[in-house]
C-alpha positions in Angstrom: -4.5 99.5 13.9 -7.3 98.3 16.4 -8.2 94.6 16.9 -11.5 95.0 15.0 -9.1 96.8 11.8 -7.4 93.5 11.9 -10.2 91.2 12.0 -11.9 93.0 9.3 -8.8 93.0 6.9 -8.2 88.9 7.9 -12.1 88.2 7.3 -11.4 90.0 3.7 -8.2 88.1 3.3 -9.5 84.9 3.9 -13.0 84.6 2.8 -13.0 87.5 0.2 -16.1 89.7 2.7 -16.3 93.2 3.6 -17.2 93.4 7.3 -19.0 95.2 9.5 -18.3 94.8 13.3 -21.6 93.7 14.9 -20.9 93.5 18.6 -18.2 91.1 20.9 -19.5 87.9 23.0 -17.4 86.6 25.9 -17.1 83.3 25.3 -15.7 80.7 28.0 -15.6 76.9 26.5 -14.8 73.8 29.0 -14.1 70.5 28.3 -14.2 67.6 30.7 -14.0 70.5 33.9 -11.4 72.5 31.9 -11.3 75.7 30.6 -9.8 75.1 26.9 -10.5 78.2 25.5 -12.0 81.7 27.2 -11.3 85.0 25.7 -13.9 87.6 23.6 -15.5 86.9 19.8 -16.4 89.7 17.6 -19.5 89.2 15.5 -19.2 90.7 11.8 -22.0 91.1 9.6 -20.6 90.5 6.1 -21.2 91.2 2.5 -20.1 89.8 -0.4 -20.0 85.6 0.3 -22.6 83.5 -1.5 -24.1 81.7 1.6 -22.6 83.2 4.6 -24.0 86.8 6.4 -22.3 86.7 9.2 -18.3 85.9 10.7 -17.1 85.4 14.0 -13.1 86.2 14.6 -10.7 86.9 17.2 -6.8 86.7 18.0 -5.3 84.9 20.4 -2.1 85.0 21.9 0.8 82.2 20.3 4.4 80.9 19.8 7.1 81.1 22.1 6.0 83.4 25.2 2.8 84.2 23.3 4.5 86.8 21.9 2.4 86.1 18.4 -0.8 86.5 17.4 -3.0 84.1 15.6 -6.1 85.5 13.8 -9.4 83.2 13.7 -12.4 83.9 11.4 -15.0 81.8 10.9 -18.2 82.2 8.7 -21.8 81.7 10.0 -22.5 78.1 8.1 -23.7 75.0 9.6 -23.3 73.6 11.9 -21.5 77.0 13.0 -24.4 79.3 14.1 -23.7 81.2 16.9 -20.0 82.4 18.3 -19.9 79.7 20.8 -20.1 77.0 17.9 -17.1 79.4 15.6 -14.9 78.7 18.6 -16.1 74.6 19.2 -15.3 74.8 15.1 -11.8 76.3 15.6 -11.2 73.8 18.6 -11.8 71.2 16.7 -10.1 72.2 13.4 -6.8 73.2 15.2 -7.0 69.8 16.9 -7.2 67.5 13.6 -4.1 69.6 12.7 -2.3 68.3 15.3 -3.0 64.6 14.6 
């Protein structure tokens, strides 16, 4: 199954959306001189949530050796409104779980 397969069936999983892929935005986020996050975003155009018409997701490498995958997909709400701000969003989110 290809990324964009996957993407689609997590965007359904978690936010209960059919997908369509839109297009993919490289995406390289620094913080303070360093790179925390670089890697490709594909843009969905959904159907099916109340407020949201468009996701951003994407899978990054994780656990030991990055032998894992974790799947991201966030929906187009503020203050998220372009795929730079999904990935500032994720950032963030990932770091409050760490605290």
């Amino acid at each position: 199954m290809s990324d964009i397969a996957e993407l689609r069936k997590v965007i359904r999983r978690l936010h209960g959306c059919e997908a369509a892929h839109a297009g993919t935005v490289s995406i390289k986020e620094v913080f303070q001189g360093r790179t925390v996050w670089e890697g490709k975003v594909e843009v969905f155009n959904i159907r099916g949530h109340p407020k949201a018409t468009r996701a951003y997701a994407w899978a990054h490498a994780t656990g030991e050796n990055d032998k894992g995958k974790r799947y991201v997909a966030v929906l187009e709400l503020p203050p998220v409104d372009s795929a730079r701000a999904a990935v500032r969003a994720a950032i963030i989110d990932e770091a409050k779980r760490k605290t």
